[in-house]
C-alpha positions as a printed NumPy array, in Angstrom:
array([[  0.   ,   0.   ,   0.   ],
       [  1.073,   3.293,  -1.234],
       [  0.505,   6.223,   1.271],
       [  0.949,   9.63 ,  -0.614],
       [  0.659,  12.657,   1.298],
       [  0.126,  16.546,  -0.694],
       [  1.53 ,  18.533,   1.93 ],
       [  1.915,  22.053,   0.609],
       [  2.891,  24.502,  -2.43 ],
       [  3.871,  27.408,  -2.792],
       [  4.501,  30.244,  -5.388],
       [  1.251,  29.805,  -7.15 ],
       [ -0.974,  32.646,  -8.166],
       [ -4.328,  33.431,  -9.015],
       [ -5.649,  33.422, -13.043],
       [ -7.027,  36.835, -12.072],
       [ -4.688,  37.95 ,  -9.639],
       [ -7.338,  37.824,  -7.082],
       [ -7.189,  36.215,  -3.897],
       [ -8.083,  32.469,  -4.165],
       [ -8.435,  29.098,  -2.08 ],
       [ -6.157,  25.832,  -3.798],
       [ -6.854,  22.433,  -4.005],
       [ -5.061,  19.151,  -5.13 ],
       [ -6.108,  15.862,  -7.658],
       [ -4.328,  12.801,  -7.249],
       [ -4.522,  11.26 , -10.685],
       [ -3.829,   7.132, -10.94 ],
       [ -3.947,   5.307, -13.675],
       [ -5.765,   8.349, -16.2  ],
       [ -8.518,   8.009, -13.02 ],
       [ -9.046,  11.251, -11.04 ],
       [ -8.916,   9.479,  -7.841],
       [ -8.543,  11.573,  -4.333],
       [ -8.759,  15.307,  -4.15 ],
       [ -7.453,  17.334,  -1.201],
       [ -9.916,  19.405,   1.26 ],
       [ -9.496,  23.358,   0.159],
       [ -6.788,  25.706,   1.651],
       [ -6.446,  29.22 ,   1.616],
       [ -3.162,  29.731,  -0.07 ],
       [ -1.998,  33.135,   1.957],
       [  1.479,  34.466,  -0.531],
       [  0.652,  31.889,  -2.652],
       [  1.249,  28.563,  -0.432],
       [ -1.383,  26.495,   0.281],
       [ -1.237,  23.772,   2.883],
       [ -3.251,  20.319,   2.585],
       [ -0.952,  17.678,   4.739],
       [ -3.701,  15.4  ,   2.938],
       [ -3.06 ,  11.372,   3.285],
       [ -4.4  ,   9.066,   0.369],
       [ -4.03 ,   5.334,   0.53 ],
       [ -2.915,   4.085,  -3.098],
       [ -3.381,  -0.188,  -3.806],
       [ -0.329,  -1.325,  -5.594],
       [ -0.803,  -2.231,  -8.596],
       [  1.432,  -3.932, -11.546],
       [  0.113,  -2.117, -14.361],
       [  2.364,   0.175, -16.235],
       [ -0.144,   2.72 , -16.434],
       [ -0.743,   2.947, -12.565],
       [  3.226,   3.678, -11.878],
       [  2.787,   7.1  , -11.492],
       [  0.599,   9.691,  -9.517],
       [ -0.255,  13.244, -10.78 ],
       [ -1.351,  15.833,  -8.649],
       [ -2.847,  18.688, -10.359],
       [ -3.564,  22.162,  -8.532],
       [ -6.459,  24.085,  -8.762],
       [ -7.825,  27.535,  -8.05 ],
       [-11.158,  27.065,  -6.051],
       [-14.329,  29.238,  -7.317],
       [-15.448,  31.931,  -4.698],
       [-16.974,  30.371,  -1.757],
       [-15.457,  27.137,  -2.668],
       [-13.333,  26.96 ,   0.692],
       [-16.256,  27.113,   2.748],
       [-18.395,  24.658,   0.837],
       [-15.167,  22.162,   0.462],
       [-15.995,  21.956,  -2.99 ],
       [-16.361,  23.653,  -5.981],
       [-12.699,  23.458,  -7.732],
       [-11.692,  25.387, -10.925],
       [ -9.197,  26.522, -12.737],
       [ -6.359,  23.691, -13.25 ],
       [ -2.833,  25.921, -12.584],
       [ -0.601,  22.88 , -13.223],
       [  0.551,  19.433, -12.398],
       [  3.29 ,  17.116, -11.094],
       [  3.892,  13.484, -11.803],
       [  5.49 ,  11.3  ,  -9.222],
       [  7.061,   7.819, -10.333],
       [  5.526,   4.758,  -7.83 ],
       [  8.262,   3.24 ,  -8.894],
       [ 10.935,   5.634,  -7.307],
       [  9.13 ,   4.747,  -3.87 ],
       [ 10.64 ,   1.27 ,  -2.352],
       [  9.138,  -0.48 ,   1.244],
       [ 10.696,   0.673,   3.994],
       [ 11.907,   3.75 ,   2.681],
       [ 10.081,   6.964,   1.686],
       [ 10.746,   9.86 ,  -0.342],
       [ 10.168,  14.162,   0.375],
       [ 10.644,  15.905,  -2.682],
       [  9.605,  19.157,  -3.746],
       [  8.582,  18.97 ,  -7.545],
       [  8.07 ,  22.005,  -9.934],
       [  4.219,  22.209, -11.678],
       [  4.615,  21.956, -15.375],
       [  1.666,  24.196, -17.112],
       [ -2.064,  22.546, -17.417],
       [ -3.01 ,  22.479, -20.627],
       [ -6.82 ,  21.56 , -19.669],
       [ -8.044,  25.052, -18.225],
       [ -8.232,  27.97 , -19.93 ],
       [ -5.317,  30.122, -21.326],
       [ -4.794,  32.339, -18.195],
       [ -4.555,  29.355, -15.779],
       [ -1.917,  27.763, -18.269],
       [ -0.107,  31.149, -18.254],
       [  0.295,  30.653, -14.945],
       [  0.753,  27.611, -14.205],
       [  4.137,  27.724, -11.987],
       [  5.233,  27.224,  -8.656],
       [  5.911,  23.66 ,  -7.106],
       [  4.397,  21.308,  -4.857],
       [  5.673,  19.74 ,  -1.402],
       [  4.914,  15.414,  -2.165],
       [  5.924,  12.667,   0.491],
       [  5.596,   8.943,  -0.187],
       [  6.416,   5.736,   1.368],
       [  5.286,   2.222,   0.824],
       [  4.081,   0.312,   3.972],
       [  3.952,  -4.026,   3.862],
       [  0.857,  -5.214,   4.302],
       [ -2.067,  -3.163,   5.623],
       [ -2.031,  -0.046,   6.301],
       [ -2.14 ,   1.749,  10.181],
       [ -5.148,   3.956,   9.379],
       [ -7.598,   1.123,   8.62 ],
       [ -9.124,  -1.4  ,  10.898],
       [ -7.22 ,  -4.562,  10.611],
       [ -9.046,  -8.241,  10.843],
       [ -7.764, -10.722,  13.037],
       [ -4.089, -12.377,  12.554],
       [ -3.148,  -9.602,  10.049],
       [  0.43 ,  -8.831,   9.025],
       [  0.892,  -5.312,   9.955],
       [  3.875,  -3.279,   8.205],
       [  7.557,  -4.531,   8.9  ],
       [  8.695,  -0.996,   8.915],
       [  9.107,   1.294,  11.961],
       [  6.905,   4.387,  12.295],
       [  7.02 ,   7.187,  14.344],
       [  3.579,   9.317,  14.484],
       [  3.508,  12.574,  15.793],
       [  0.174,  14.434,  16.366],
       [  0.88 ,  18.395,  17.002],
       [ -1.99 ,  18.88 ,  19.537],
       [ -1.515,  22.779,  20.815],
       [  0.273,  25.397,  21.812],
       [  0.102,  27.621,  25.11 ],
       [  0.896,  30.659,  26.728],
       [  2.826,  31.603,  23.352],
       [  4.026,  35.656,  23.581],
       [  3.736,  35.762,  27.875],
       [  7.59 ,  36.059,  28.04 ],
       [  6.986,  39.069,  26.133],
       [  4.287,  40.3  ,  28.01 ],
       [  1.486,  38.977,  25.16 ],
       [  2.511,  41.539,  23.049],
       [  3.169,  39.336,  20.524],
       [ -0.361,  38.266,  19.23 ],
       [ -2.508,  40.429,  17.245],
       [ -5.6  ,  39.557,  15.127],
       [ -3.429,  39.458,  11.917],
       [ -1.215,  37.078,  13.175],
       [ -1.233,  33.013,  13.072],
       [  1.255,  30.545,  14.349],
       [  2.175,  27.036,  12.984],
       [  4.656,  24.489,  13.306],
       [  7.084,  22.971,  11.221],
       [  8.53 ,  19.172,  12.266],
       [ 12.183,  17.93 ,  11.328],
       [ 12.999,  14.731,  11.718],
       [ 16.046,  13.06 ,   9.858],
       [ 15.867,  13.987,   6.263],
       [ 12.498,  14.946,   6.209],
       [ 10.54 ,  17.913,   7.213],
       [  6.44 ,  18.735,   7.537],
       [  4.285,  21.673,   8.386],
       [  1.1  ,  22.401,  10.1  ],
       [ -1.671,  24.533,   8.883],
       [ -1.602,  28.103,  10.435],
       [ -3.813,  28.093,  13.45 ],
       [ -6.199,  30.914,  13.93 ],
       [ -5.17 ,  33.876,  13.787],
       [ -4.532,  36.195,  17.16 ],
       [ -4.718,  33.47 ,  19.268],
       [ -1.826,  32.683,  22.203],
       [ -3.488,  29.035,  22.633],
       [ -3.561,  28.466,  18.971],
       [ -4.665,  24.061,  18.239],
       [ -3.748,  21.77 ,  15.31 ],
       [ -4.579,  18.697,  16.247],
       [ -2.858,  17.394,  12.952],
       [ -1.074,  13.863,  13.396],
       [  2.303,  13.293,  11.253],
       [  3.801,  10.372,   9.513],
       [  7.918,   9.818,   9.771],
       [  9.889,   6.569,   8.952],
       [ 11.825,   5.918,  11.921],
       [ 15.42 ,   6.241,  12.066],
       [ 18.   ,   5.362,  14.713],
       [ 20.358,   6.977,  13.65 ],
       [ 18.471,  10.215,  13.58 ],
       [ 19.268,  12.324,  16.815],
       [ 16.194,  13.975,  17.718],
       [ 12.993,  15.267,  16.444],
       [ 12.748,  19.065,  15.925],
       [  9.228,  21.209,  16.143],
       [  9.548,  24.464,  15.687],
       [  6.982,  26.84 ,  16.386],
       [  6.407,  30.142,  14.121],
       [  4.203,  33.396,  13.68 ],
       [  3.385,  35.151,  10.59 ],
       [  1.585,  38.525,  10.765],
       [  0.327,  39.948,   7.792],
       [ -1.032,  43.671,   6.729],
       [  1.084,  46.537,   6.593],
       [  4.627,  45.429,   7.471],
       [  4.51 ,  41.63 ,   6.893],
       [  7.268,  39.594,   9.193],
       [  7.811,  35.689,   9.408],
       [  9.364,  35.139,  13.449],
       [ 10.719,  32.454,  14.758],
       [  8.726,  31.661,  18.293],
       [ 10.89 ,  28.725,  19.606],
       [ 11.367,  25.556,  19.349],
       [ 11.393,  22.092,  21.274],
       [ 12.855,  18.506,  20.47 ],
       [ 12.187,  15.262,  21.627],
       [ 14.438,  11.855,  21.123],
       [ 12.026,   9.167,  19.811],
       [ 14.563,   6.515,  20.597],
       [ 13.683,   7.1  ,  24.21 ],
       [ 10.053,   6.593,  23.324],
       [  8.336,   3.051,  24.58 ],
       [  7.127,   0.724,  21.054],
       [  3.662,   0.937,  20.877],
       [  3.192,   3.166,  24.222],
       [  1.918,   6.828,  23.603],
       [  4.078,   9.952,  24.727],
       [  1.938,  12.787,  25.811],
       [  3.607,  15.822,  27.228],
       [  3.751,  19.247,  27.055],
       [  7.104,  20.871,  27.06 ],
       [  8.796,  24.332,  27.262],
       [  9.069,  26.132,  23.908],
       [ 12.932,  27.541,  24.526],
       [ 15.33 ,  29.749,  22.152],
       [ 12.719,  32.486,  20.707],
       [ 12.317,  34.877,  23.463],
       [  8.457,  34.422,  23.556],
       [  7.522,  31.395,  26.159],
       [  4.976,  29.026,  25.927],
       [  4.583,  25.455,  26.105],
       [  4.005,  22.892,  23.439],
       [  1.627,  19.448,  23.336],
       [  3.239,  16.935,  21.671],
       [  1.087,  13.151,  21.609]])
């Protein structure tokens, strides 16, 4: 089984220079066959972090996955539906994904020919892909009895919430036009969360995280930002925390929040 996951993109832009919501196709086999939830795309970088579970399959013509991006018609973020305009697509070889391993590539969108001429104009930018190839069945489906489960190690990580973020500097660090997120780095591989709402010093995810486990790898990494946006724009760095999964129990949950450290701002973070 074949888990794909459309994390992000970023320097896309609108057909009509407008601000617009994004959305992703996963393509298999000349079948349309998963399409992301919608995403504001704030500077032109949308994030999804959606998970689709591809069946192998031997036929040449289901080797590869295309993921096409789309501008969303107005209103289309709220209704989760609705998508437009195809900007442009990347194809990612199956084949270049082997078990127990996975792939994080970044791959640049080649121009859609199927929407009309001002979507192919510009249809730029690139999209953030990860991949890996799990034995047997997968974790996020309910498994009958005396089923092989995957041979490979995984490490989950669900970013739960923040806390208290901006009381080392007295609060004055959140404002209505500001969100935080969080970014994850763990070996070679690196995700981000969806900004949380904006202005708030408690901000939640809730958004769970896929890594192949490595023990060699020294730590994992989450780093904790704020963008503000409006008149002078800024991307700051709030702090960060890290955690050593070797010290983790197999098959035991970790729950903890711990002390956001190195940004000036305080706060706590809630790791599961």
């Amino acid at each position: 089984m074949l888990v794909l996951s459309v994390v992000e993109a970023d320097g896309l832009a609108s057909p009509t220079g407008a601000p617009v919501a994004f959305a992703a196709s996963v393509t298999v086999a000349g079948r349309r066959a998963f399409d992301s939830h919608v995403a504001e795309g704030v500077d032109g970088r949308p994030i999804w972090n959606s998970v689709f579970l591809i069946p192998e399959s031997a036929s040449p013509t289901a080797r590869t996955a295309r993921v096409t991006i789309v501008a969303a018609r107005a209103g289309a973020a709220a209704a989760g539906r609705g998508h437009d305009e195809p900007l442009g697509h990347a194809d990612l070889p199956l084949d270049a994904v082997h078990e127990c391993s996975s792939i994080d590539v970044w791959l640049d969108l080649e121009a859609s020919t199927s929407g009309s001429s001002a979507a192919a104009a510009v249809g730029r930018g690139r999209v953030h892909l990860a991949a890996e190839l799990r034995a047997g069945l997968p974790r996020d489906v309910p498994v009958p009895p005396f089923a092989n489960r995957a041979s490979c190690d995984v490490l989950e990580v669900r970013v739960v919430a923040a806390a208290g973020l901006g009381d080392a500097a007295g609060g004055a660090a959140r404002s209505s036009s500001s969100s935080s997120f969080v970014v994850l780095s763990y070996a070679s591989e690196r995700r981000r969360t969806s900004p949380a709402v904006a202005g708030s010093s408690n901000p939640r995810w809730d958004e769970r995280f896929s890594f192949r486990f490595d023990a060699a790898a020294p730590a994992l990494v989450a780093e904790v930002w704020t963008r503000r946006t409006g008149v002078l724009s800024s991307l700051d760095f709030v702090g960060a925390v890290t955690l050593s999964p070797a010290s983790l129990v197999e098959s035991e949950v970790y729950e903890e929040w711990l002390p956001i450290g190195g940004g000036g701002e305080g706060g706590e973070l809630l790791l599961r």
